[in-house]
C-alpha positions as CSV (number, residue, x, y, z in Angstrom):
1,X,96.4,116.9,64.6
2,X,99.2,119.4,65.1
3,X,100.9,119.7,68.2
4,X,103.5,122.5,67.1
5,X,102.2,125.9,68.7
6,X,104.0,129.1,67.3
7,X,101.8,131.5,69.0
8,X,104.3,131.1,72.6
9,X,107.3,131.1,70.3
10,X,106.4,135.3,70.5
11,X,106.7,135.3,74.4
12,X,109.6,137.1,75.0
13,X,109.9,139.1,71.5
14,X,100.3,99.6,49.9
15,X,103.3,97.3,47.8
16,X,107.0,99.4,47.9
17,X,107.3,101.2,44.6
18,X,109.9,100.1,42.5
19,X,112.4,103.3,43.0
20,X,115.8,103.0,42.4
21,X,117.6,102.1,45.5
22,X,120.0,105.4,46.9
23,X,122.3,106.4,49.8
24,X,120.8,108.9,51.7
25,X,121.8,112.3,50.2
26,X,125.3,114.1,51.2
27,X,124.4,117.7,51.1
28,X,126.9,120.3,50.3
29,X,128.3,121.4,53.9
30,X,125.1,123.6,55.0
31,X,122.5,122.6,52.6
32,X,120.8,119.9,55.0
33,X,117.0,120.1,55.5
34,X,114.4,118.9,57.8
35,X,110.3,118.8,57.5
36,X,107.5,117.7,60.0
37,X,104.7,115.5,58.5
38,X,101.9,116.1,61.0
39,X,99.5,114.3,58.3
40,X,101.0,110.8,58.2
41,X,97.9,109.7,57.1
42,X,98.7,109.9,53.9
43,X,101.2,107.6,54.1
44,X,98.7,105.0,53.3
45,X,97.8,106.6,49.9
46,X,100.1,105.6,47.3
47,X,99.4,108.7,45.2
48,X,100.2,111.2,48.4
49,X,103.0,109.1,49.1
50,X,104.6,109.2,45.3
51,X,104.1,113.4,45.3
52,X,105.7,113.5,48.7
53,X,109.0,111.6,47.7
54,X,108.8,114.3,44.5
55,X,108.1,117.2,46.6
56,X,111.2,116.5,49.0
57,X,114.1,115.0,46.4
58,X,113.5,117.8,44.2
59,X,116.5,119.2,42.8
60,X,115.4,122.9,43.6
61,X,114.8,122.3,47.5
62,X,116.5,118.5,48.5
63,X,115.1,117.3,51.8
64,X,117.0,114.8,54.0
65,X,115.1,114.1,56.9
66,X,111.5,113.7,57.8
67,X,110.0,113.7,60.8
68,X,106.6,111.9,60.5
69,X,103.9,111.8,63.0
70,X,103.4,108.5,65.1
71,X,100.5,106.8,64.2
72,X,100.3,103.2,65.9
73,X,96.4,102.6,64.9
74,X,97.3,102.4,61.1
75,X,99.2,99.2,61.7
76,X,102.8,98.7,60.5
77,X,102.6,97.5,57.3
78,X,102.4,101.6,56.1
79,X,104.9,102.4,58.3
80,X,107.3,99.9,56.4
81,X,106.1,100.8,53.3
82,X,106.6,104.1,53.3
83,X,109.9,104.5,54.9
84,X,111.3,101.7,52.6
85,X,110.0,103.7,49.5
86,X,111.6,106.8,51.5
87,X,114.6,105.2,51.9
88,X,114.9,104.0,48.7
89,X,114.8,107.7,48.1
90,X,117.7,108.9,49.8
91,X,115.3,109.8,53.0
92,X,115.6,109.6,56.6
93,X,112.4,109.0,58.5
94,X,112.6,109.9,62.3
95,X,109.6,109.1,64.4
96,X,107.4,112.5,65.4
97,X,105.5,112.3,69.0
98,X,104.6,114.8,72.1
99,X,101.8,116.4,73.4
100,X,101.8,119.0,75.9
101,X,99.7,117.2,78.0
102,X,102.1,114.9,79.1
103,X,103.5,117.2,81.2
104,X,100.1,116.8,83.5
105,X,100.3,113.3,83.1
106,X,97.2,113.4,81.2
107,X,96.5,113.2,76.9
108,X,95.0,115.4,73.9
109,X,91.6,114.3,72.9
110,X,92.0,111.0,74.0
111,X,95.2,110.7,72.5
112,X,98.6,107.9,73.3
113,X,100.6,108.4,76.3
114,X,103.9,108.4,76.5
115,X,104.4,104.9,77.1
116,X,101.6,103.8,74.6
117,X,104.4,105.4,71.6
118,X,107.0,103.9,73.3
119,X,106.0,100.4,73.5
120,X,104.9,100.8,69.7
121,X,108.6,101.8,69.2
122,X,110.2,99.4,70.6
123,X,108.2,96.9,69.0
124,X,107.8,98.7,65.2
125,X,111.9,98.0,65.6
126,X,112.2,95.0,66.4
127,X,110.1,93.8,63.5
128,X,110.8,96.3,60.5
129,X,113.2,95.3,58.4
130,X,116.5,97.2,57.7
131,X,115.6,99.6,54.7
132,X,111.9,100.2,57.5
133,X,113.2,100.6,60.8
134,X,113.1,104.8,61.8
135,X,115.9,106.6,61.9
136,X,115.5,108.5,65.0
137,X,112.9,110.0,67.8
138,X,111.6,113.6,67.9
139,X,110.1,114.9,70.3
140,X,107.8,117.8,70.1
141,X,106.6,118.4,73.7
142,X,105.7,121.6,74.7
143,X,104.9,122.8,77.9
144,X,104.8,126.2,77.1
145,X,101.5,125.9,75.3
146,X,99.7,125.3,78.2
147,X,97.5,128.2,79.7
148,X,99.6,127.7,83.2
149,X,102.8,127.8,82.3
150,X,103.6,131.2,83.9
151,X,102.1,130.0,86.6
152,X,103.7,126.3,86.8
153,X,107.1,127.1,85.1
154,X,109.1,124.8,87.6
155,X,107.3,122.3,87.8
156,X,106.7,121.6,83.7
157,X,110.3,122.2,83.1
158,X,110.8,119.5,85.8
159,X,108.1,117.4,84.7
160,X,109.8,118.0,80.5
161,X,113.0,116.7,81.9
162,X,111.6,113.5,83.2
163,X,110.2,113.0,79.8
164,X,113.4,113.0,77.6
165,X,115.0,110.9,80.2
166,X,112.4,108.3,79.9
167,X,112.1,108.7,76.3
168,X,116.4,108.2,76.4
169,X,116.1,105.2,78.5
170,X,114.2,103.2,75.5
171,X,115.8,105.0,72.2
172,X,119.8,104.4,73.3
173,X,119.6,100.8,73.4
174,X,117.5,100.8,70.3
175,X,120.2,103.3,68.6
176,X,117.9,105.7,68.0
177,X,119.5,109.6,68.2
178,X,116.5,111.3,70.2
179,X,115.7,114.9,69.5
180,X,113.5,117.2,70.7
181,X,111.9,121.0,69.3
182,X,112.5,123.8,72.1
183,X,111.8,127.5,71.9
184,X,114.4,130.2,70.9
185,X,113.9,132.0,73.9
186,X,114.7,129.0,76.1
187,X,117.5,130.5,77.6
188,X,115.4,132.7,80.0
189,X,113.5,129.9,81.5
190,X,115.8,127.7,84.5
191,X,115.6,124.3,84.7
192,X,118.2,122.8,86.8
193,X,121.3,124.4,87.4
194,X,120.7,125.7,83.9
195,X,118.4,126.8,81.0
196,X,116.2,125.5,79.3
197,X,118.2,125.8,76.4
198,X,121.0,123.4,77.5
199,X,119.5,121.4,80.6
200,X,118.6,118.9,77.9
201,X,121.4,118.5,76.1
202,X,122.8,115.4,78.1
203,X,120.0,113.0,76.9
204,X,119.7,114.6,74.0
205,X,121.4,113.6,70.3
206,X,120.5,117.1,68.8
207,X,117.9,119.9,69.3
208,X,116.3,121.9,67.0
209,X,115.1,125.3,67.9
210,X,112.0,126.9,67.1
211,X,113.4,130.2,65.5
212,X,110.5,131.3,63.6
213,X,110.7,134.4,61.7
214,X,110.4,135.2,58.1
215,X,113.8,137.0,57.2
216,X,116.9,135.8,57.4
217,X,119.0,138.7,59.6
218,X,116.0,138.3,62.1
219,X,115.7,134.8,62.2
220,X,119.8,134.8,62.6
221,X,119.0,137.8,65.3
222,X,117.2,135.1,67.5
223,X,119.4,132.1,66.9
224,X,122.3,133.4,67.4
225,X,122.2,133.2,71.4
226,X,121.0,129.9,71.0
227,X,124.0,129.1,69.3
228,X,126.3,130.3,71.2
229,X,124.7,128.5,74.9
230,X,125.0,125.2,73.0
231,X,128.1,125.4,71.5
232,X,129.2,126.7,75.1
233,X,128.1,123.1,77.0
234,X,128.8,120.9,74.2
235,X,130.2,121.9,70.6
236,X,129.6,118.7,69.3
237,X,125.6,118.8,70.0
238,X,124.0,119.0,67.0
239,X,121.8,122.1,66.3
240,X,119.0,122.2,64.1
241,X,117.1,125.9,63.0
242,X,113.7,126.3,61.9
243,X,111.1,128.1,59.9
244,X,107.5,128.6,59.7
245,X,105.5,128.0,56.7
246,X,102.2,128.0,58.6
247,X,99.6,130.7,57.4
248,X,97.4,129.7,61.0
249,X,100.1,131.8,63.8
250,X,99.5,134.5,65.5
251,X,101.4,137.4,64.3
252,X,102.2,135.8,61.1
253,X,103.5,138.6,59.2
254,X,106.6,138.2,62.0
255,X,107.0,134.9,62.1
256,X,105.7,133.0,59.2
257,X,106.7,132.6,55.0
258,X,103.3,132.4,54.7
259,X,102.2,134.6,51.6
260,X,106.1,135.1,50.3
261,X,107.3,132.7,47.7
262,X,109.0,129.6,47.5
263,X,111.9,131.1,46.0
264,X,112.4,133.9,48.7
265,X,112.7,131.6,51.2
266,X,115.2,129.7,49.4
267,X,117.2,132.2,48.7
268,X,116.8,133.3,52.6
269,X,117.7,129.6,54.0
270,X,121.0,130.0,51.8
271,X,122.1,133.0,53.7
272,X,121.2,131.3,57.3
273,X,123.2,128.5,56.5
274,X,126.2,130.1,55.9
275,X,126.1,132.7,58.3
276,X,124.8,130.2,61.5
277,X,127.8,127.4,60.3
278,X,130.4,130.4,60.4
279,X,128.8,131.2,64.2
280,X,128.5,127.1,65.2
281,X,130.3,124.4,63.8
282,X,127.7,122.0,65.2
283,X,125.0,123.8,63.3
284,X,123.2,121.0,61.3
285,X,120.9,122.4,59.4
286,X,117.0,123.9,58.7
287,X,114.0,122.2,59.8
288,X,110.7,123.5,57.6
289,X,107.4,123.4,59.8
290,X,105.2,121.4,58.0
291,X,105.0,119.9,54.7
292,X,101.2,120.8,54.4
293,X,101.6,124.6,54.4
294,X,105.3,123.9,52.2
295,X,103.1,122.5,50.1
296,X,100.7,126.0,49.6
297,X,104.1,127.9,49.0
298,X,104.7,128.9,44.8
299,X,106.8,130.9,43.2
């Protein structure tokens, strides 16, 4: 089930394959890339799992990092086996989880609380070997999709801040960089003595921002203050960008590369990477929501 909401973003505006064994993939300086896997599921289909690995070493559009969806009821023999074969590959695999009910205290459909992924974590580490253990936490917690948030601002940024620090307190001693997804427009919303933009920042190891729109000047347009209140409170934060493949968002034609071509965006990411590394020496890299509409995109 997805948890990543890009309607709110609009507010204000089986046996390891036998792959050769790699080093994770130096990108040129501004080249790195990102994806969520909502579906882990198919991590326990060989098949999906061998197109996936195609799909994101491709020579055309090299990924680096995945960011995978939790799931502890598959076990972890999957878990191992696909992050060894991604390894293997030259791929990162940081651990996905959040859900917007957290913030109440409360869970999706009956989903796992906070403290149900973290004890799996801790656990899935301690027994994975080397080439399975994750690579890192993501967070993708989002209080802003909820009805009352208008209404409850204070008190879900609060509530937000309560949850990185208590997801910090089990990843540092693990060594696990934690991240977490935030919206562009953070930087009207206060939480603390600052924004939600940079309040974070001290338990975090990196953030990527949700700035979801389908050319490059505009998607640059709405980073670029984002950029700027980072690299203000710590230069050496890490900062990931992002964009929207999703066909399912409200306003899509604004936000979305939904019905352009592979080869448009492409060409488009290019640009934002040069231009957002010239603005932010910290800047990281792009992060491409998800892999199953990525997948829809041709041409």
């Amino acid at each position: 089930m997805k948890m990543h909401w890009c309607t709110p973003l609009l507010a204000l505006a089986a046996p390891v394959l036998s792959l050769p064994v790699t080093a994770p993939r130096s990108a040129t300086a501004g080249s790195t890339r990102a994806i969520w896997l909502w579906n882990s599921n198919i991590i326990q289909d060989d098949s999906q799992v061998q197109k996936f690995i195609s799909k994101m070493t491709s020579a055309d559009h090299p990924f680096e990092t995945v960011l995978a969806l939790i799931d502890r009821d598959m076990g972890n023999a999957p878990w191992q086996s696909f992050i060894q074969k991604c390894t293997a590959a030259g791929l990162k695999v940081e651990g996905l989880m959040g859900d917007k009910q957290w913030i109440k205290g409360q869970t999706t459909e009956d989903g796992p609380t906070l403290e149900h992924e973290l004890n799996w974590i801790q656990a899935y580490q301690a027994s994975a070997p080397s080439d399975a253990k994750l690579t890192g936490i993501h967070l993708d917690v989002e209080p802003w999709a909820l009805e009352d948030f208008e209404a409850n601002k204070a008190q879900y940024v609060s509530s937000l801040q309560s949850i990185v620090s208590r997801v910090k307190k089990v990843t540092q001693p693990l060594n696990l960089p934690l991240g977490a997804d935030l919206p562009f427009w953070g930087n009207t919303v206060p939480c603390g003595n600052a924004n939600l933009d940079t309040c974070l920042l001290k338990d975090l190891d990196y953030v990527t921002f949700m700035t979801y729109r389908n050319t490059a000047d505009s998607l640059l347009g709405i980073a670029d203050p984002v950029l700027k209140a980072v690299k203000a409170v710590d230069s050496s934060k890490p900062v990931w960008l992002s964009v929207e493949t999703s066909s399912e968002c409200a306003d899509v034609d604004l936000i979305s590369y939904a019905g352009k071509t592979l080869s448009k965006m492409l060409s488009d990411l290019v640009k934002i990477d040069t231009s957002a590394k010239q603005k932010a020496a910290s800047f990281a890299g792009i992060a491409v929501h998800s892999y199953e509409d990525f997948l829809t995109m041709s041409g």
